[in-house]
N, C-alpha and C positions, 0 to 999 in steps of 0.2 A: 775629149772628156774633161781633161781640166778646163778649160772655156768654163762651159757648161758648169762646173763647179765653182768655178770663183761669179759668174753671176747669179747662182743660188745663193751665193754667201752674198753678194752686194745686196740682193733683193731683200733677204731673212734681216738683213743689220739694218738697211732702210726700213723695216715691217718694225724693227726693234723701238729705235729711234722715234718715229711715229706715235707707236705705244706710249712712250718713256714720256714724252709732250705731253700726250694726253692726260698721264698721269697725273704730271704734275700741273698743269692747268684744272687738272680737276680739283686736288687741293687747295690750290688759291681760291679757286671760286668759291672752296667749302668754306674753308675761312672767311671769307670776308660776308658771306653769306649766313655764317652764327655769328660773325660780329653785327650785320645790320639789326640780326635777330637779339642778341646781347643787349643794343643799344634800344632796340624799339623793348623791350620787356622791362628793361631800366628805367626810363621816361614814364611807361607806364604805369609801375609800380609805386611812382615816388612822383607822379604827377597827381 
């Protein structure tokens, strides 16, 4: 049974860790993606 339960917990912290990447990869991408958006409204507005 403990087997069994420390590879639920390896699986569940690897499932976590996956997530937590994601996250934050998601973010960057958000950012720099309002900044192209920032930059292209800018140019815009004052071209």
């Amino acid at each position: 049974m403990n087997q069994q339960h420390q590879l639920k917990h390896k699986a569940r912290e690897a499932r976590q860790a996956r997530q937590a990447r994601r996250v934050v990869n998601g973010i960057f991408i958000g950012l720099i993606v309002l900044m192209v958006l920032l930059l292209l409204g800018y140019y815009l507005w004052m071209g």
